[in-house]
Residue frames as qw, qx, qy, qz and C-alpha x, y, z in Angstrom:
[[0.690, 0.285, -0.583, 0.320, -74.88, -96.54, 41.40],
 [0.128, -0.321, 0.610, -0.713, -74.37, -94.56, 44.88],
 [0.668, -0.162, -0.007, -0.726, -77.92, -96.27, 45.63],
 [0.927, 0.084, -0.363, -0.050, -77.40, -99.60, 44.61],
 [0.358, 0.245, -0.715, 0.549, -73.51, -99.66, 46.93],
 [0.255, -0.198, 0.485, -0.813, -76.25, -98.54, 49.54],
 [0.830, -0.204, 0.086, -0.511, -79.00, -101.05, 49.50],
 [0.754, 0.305, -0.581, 0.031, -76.84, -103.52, 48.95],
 [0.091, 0.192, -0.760, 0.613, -74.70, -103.43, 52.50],
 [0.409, -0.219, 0.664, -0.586, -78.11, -102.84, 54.49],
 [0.856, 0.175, -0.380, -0.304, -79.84, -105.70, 52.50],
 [0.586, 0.153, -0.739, 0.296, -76.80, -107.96, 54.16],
 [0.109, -0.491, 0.285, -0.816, -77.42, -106.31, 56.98],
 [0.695, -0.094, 0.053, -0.710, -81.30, -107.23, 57.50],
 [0.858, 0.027, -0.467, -0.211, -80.07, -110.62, 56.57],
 [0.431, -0.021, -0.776, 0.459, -77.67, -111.17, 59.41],
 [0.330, -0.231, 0.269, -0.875, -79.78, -109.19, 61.76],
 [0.887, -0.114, -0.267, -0.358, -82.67, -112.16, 60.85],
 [0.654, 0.292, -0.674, 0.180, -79.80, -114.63, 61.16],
 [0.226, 0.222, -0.594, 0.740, -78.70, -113.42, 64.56],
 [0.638, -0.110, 0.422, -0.635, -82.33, -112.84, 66.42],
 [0.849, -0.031, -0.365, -0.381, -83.27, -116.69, 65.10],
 [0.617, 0.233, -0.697, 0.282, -80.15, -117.83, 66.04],
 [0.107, 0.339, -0.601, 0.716, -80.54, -116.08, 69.36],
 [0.797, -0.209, -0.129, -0.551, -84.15, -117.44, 69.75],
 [0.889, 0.159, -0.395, -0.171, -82.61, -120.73, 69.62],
 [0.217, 0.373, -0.642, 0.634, -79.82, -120.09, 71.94],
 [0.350, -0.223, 0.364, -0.834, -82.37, -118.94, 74.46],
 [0.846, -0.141, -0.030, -0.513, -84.91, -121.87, 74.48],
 [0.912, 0.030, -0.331, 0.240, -82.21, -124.55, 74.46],
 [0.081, 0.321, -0.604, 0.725, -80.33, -122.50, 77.69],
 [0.332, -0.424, 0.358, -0.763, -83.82, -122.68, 78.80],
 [0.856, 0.066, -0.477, -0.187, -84.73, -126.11, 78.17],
 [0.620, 0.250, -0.608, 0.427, -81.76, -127.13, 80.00],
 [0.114, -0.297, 0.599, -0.735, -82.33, -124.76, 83.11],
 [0.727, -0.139, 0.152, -0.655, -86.09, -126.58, 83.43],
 [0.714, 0.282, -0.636, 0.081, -84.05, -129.84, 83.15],
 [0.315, 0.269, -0.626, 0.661, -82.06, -128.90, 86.09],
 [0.341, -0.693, -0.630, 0.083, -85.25, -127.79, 87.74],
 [0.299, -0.333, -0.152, 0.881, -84.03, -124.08, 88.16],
 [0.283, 0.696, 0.659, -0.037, -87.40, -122.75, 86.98],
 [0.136, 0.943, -0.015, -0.303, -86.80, -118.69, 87.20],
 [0.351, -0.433, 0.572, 0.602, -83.84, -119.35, 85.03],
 [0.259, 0.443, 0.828, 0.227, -86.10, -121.16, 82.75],
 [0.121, 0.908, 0.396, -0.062, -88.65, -118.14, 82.80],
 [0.155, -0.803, 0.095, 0.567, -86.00, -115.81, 82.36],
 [0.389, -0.202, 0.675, 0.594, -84.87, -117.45, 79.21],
 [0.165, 0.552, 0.730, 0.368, -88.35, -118.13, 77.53],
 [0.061, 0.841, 0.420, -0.335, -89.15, -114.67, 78.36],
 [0.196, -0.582, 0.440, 0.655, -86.14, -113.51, 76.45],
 [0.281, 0.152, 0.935, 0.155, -86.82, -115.62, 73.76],
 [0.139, 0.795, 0.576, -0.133, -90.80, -114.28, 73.44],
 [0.069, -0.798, 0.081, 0.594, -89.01, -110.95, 73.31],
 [0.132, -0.455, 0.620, 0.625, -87.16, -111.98, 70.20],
 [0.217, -0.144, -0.812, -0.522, -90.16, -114.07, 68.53],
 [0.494, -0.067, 0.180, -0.848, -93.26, -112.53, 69.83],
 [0.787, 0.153, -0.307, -0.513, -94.87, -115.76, 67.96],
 [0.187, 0.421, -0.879, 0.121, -92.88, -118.46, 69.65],
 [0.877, -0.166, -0.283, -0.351, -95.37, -121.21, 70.76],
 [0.860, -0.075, -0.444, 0.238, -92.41, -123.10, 72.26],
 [0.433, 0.212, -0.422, 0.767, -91.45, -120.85, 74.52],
 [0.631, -0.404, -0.126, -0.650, -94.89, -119.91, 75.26],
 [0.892, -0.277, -0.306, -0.183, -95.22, -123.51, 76.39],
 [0.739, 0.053, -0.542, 0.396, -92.08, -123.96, 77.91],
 [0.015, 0.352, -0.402, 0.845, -92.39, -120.82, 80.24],
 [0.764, -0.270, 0.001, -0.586, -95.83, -122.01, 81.08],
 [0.865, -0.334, -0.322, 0.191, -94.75, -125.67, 82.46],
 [0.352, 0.172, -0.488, 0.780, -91.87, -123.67, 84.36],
 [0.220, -0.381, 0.033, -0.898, -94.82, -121.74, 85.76],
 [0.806, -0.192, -0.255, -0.498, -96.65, -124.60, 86.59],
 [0.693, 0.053, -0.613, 0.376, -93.79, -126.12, 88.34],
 [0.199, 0.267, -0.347, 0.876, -93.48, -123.41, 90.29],
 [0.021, -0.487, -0.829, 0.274, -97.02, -123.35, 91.32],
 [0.179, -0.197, 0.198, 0.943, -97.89, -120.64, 89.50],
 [0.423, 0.367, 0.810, 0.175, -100.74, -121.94, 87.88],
 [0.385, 0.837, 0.274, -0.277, -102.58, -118.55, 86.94],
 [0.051, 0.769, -0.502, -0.393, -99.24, -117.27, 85.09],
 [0.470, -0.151, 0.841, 0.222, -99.23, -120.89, 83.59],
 [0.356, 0.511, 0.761, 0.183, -102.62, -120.42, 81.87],
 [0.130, 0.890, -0.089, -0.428, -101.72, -117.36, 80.60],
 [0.027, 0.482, -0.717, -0.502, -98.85, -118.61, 78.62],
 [0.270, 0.190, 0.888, 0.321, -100.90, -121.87, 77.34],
 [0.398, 0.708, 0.536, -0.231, -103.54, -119.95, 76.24],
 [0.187, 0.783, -0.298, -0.513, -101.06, -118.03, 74.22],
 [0.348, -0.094, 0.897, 0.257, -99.69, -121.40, 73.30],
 [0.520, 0.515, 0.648, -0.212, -103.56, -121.83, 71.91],
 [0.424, 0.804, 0.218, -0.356, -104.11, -119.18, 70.33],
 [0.019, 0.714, -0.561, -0.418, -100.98, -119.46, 68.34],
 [0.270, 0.207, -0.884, -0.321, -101.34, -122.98, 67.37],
 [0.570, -0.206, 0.415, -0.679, -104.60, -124.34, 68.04],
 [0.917, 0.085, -0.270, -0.281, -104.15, -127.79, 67.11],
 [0.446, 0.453, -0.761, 0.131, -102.09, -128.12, 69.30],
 [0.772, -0.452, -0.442, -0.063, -103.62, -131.37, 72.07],
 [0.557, -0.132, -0.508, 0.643, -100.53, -130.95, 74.76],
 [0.063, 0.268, -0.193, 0.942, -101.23, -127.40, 75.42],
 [0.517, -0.341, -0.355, -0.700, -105.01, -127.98, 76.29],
 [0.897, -0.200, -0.361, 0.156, -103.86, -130.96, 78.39],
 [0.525, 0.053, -0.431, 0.732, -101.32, -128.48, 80.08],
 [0.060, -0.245, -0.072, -0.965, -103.80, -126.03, 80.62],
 [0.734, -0.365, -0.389, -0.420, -106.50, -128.37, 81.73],
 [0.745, -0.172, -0.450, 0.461, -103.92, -129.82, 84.35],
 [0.028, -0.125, 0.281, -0.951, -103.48, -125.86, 85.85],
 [0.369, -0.338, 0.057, -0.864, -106.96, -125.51, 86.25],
 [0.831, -0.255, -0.494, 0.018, -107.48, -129.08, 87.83],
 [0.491, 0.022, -0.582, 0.647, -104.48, -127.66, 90.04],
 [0.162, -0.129, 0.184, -0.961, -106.51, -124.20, 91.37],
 [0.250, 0.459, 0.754, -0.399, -109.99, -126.99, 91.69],
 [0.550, 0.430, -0.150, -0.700, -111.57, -125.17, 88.15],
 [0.369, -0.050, 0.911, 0.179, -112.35, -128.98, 87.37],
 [0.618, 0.656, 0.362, -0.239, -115.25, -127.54, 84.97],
 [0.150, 0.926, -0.263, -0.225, -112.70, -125.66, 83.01],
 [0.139, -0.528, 0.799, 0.252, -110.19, -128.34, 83.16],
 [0.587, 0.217, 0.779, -0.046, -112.59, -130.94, 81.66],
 [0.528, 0.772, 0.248, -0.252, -113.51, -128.69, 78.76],
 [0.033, 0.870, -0.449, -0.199, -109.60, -128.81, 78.26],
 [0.607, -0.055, 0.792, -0.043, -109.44, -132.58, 78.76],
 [0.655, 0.521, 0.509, -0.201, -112.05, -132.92, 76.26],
 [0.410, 0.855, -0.199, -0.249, -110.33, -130.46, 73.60],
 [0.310, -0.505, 0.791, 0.150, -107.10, -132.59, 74.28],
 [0.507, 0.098, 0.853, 0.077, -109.14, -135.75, 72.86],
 [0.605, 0.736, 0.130, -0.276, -110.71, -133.86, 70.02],
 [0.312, 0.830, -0.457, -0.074, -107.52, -133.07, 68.83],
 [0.336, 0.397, -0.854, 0.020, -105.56, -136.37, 69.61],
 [0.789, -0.145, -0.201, -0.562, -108.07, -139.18, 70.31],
 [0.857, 0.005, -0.484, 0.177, -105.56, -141.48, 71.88],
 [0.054, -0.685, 0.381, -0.618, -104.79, -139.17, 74.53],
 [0.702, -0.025, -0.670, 0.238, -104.27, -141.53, 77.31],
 [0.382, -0.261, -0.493, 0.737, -103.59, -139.36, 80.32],
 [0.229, -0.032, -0.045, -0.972, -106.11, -136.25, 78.93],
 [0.617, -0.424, -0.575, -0.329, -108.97, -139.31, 79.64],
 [0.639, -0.258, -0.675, 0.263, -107.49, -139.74, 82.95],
 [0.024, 0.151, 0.378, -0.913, -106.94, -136.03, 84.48],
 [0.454, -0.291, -0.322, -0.778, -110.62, -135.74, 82.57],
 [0.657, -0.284, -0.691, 0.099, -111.56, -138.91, 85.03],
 [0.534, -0.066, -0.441, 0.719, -109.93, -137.19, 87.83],
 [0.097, -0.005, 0.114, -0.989, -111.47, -133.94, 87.63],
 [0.621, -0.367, -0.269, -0.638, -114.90, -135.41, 87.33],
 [0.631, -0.439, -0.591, 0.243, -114.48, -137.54, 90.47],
 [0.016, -0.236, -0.415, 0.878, -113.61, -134.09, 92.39],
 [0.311, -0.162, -0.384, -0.854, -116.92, -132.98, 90.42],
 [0.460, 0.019, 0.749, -0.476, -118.54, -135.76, 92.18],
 [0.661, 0.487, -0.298, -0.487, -119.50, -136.92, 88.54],
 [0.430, -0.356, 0.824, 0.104, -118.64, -140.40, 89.31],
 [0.813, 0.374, 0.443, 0.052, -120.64, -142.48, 86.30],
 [0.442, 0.893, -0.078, -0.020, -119.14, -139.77, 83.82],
 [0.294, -0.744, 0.598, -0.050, -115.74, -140.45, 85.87],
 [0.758, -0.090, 0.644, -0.051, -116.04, -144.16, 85.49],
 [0.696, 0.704, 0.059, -0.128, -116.58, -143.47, 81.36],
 [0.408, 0.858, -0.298, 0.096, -113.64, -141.95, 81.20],
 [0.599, -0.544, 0.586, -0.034, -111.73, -143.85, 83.61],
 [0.894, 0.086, 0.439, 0.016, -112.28, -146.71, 81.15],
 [0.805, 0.565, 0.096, 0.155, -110.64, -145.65, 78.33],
 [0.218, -0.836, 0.473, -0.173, -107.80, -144.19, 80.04],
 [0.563, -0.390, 0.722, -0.099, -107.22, -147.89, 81.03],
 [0.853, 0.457, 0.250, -0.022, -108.17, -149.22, 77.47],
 [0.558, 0.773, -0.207, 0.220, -105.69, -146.89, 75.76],
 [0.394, 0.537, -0.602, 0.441, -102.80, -147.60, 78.83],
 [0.805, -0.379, -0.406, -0.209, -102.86, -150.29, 81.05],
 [0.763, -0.005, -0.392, 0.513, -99.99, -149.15, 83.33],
 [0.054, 0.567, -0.197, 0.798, -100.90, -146.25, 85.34],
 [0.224, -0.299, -0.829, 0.416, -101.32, -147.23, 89.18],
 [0.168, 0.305, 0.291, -0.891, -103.03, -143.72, 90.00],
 [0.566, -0.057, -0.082, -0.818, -106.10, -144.35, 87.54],
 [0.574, -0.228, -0.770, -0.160, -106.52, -147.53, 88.38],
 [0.138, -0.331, -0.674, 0.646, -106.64, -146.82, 92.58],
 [0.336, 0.174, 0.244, -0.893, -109.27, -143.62, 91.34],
 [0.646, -0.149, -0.563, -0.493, -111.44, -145.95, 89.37],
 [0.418, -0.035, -0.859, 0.293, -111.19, -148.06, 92.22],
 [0.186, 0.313, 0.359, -0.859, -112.39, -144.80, 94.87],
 [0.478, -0.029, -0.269, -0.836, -115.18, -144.33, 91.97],
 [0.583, -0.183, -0.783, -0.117, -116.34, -147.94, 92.17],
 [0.298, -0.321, -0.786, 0.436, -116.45, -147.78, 95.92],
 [0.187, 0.142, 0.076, -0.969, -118.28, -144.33, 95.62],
 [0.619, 0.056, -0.426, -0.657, -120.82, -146.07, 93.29],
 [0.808, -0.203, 0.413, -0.366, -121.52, -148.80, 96.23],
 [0.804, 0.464, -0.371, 0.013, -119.18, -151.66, 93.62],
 [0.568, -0.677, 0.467, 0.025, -116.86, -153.08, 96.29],
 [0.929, -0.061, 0.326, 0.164, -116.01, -155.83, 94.66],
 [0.429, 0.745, 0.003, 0.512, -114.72, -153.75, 91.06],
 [0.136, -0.937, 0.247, -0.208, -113.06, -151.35, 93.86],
 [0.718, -0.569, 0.392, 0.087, -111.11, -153.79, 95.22],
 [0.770, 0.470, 0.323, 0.285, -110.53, -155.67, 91.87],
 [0.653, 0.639, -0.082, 0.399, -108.83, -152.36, 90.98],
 [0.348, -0.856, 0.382, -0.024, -107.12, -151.01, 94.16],
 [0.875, -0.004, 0.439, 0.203, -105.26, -154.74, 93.22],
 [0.806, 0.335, 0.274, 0.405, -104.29, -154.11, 90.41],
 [0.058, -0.969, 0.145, -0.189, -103.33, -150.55, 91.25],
 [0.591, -0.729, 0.344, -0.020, -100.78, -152.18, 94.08],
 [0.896, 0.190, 0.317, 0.247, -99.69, -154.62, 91.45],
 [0.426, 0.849, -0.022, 0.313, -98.28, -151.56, 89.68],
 [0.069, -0.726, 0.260, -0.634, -97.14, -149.54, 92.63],
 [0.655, -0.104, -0.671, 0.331, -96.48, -151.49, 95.86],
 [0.233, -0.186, -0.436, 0.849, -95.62, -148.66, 97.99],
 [0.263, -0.511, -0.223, -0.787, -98.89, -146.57, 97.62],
 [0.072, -0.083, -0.705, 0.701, -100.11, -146.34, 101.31],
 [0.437, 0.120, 0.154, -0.878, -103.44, -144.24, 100.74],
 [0.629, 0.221, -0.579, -0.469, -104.42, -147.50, 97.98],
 [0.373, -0.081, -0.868, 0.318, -103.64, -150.01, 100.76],
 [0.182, 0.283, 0.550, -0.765, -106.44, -147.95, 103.21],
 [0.461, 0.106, -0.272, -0.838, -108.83, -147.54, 100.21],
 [0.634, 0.054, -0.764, -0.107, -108.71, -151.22, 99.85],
 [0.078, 0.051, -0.761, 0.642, -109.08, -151.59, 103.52],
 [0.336, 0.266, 0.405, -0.808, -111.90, -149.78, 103.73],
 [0.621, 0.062, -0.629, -0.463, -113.71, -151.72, 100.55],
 [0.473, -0.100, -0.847, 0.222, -112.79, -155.12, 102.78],
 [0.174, 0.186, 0.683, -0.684, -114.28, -153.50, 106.09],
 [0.593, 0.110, 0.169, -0.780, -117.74, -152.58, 104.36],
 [0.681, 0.025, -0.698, -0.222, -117.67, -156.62, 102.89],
 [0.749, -0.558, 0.286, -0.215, -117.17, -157.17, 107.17],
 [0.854, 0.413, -0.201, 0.244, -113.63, -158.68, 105.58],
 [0.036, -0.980, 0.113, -0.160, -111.96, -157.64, 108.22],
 [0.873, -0.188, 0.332, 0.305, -108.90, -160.19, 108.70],
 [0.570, 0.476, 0.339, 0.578, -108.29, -158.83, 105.01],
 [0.079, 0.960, 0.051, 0.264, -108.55, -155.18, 105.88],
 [0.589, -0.747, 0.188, 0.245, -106.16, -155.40, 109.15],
 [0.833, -0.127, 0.308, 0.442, -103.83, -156.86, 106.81],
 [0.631, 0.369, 0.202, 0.652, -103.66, -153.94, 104.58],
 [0.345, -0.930, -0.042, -0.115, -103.45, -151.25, 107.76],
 [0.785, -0.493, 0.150, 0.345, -100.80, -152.84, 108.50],
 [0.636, 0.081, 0.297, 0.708, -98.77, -152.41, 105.26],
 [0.079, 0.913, 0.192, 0.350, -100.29, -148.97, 105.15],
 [0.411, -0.878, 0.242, -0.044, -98.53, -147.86, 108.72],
 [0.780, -0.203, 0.373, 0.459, -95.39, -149.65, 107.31],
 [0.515, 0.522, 0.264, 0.627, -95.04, -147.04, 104.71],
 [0.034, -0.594, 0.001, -0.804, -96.24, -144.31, 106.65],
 [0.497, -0.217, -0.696, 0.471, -95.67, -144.81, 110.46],
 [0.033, 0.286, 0.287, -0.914, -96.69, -141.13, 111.72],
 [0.417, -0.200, -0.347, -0.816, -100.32, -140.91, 109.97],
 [0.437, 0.081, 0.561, -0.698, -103.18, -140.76, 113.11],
 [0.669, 0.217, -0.071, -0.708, -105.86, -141.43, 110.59],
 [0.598, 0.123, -0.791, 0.047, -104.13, -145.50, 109.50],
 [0.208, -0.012, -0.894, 0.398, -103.72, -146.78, 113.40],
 [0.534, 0.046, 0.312, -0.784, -107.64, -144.72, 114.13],
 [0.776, 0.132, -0.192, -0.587, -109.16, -147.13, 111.64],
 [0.518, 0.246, -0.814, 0.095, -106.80, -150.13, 112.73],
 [0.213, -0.176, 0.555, -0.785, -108.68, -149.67, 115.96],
 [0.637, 0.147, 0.190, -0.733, -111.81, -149.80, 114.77],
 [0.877, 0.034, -0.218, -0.428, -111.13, -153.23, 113.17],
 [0.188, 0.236, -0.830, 0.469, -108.96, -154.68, 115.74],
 [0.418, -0.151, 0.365, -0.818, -112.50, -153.99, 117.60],
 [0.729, 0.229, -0.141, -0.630, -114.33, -155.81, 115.18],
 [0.600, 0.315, -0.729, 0.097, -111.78, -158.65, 115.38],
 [0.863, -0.309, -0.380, 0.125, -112.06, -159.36, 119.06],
 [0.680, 0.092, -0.313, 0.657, -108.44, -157.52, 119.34],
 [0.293, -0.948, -0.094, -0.083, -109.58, -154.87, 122.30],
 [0.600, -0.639, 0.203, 0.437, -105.73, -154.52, 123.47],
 [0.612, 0.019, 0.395, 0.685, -104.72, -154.14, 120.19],
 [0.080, -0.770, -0.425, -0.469, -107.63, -151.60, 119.13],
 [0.476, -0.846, -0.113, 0.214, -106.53, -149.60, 122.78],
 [0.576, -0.425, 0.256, 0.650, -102.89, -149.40, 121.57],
 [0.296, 0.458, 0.562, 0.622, -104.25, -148.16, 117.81],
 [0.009, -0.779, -0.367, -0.509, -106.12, -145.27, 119.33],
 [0.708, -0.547, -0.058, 0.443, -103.90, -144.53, 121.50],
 [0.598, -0.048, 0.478, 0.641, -101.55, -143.85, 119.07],
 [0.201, 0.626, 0.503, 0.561, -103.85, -142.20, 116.64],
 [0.277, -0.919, -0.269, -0.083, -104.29, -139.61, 119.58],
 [0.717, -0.392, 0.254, 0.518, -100.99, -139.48, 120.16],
 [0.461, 0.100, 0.502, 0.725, -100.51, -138.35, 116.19],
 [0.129, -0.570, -0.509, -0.633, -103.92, -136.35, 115.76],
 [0.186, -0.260, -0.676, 0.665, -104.85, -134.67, 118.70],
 [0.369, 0.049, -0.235, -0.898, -107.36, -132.89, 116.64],
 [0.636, -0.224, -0.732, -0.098, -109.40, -136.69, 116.99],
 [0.067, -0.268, 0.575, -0.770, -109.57, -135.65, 120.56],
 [0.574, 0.044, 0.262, -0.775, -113.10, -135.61, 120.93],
 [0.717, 0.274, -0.333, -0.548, -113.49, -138.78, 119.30],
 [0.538, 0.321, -0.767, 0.141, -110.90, -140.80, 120.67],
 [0.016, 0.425, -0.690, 0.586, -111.29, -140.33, 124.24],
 [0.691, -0.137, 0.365, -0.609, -114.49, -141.68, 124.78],
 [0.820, 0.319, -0.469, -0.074, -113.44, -144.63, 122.35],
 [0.253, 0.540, -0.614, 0.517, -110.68, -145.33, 124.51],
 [0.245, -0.375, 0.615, -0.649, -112.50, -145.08, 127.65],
 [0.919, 0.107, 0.098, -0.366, -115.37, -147.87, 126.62],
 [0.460, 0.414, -0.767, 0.167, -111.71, -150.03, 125.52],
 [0.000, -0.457, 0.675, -0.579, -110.75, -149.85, 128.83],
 [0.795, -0.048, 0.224, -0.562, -114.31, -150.66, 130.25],
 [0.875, 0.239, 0.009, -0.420, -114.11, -153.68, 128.05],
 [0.308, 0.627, -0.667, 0.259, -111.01, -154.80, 128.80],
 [0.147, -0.351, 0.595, -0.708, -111.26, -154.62, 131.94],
 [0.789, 0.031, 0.207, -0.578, -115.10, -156.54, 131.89],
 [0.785, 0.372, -0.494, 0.029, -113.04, -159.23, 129.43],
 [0.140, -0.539, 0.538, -0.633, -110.86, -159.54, 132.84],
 [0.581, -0.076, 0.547, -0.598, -113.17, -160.26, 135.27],
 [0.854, 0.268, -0.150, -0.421, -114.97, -162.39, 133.08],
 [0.678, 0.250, -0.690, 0.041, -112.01, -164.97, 132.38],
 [0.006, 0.346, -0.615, 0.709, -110.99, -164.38, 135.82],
 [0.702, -0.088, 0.343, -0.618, -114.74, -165.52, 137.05],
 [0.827, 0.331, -0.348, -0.294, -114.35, -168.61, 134.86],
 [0.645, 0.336, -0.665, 0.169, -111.39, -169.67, 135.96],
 [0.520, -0.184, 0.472, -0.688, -112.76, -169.30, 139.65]]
């Protein structure tokens, strides 16, 4: 009898104890949820770490400390927690695809493709685990393999601007202006304001000798992004090609003005303007004589 009054109580015991570390599991991942809402990351990590403490086995808190980690730029402390993520649940596609997206961030683009790839084993409609897989083989310089995967990225979701502008860079990598241009288009169609997509596309149009068509999208490049040397250097160079020597002097001007690292490049540009300006001059100047 004395026995039984005595397992009984710690029997209740053990059961609210459970109660109370689940409950507090839960507390702790929805405080931290919220703080990685707010963007207050080490809050975040301080919760899921609490959390982990109470359920060694927690997968979601694995994962959720790891994207805090990965905000943070953390990346090596990121793929530490998804790989715990793995190994706890290995079916699970996001975690591979968060893990493949750290080591794309640190430039292991072998590592992140093999993560890409697990992503689509495990959920074959992965949309955006074709496209960082795209992504990481164009830094690979793997452009045909890039181009593969580009495509079905854009089969399975026709509304990301950013793989359409890198298919676009592949195409022009693989000598395809036309297909580059075809998608920097349809990139801008998305996205309007992309600046870097409006210079890709530039440069496509300059190597057709399009160069009416290129000026025109320097222009709406250095309307997004007035202070970038590298836009008003290449507006130079087809102001040149246009005829427009005063306008191609004030472009590389400028660009020297923003880049003084171009030093060595500009000045002698500059000084052959001038020359030719100046020879344009005389020249009307003898005519109208």
């Amino acid at each position: 009898m004395y026995l039984k009054k005595l397992i009984l109580p710690l029997m209740m015991l053990l059961f609210l104890a459970f109660n109370l570390s689940a409950q507090t599991e839960k507390e702790l991942v929805t405080s931290a949820d919220a703080k990685m809402d707010s963007k207050d990351y080490n809050g975040a990590i301080t919760d899921y770490t609490a959390a982990i403490g109470v359920n060694p086995n927690s997968s979601y808190a694995y994962n959720g400390r790891g994207i805090s980690y990965y905000y943070m730029g953390k990346y090596d402390e990121a793929i530490k927690d998804f790989t715990k993520v793995i190994e706890i649940q290995p079916d699970f596609a996001s975690a591979y695809f968060a893990r493949g997206n750290s080591f794309k961030m640190i430039k292991n683009y072998e590592d992140a493709v093999k993560d890409y790839e697990q992503a689509i084993t495990l959920k074959p409609e992965y949309s955006d685990a074709y496209g960082n897989k795209g992504l990481s083989l164009y830094s690979l310089k793997n452009y045909e393999d890039a181009l593969i995967a580009f495509n079905k990225a854009i089969e399975l979701n026709t509304e990301n601007y950013r793989i359409f502008w890198y298919r676009g860079k592949t195409h022009s990598r693989l000598k395809d202006l036309n297909k580059a241009i075809e998608d920097f288009t349809s990139s801008l169609k998305i996205n309007p304001d992309n600046p870097d997509c409006y210079y890709d596309r530039a440069i496509s149009y300059s190597g057709q000798n399009n160069y009416k068509s290129a000026l025109e999208d320097l222009n709406k490049a250095i309307v997004l992004v007035p202070d970038d040397g590298e836009f008003y250097f290449d507006r130079g160079v087809v102001n040149i090609e246009l005829g427009n020597y005063e306008a191609a002097l004030a472009d590389y001007t400028k660009a020297l003005e923003l880049k003084p690292a171009l030093k060595n490049d500009l000045e002698p540009r500059i000084e052959k303007l001038k020359a030719a300006i100046e020879e344009k001059k005389n020249n009307d100047t003898t005519k109208d004589g």
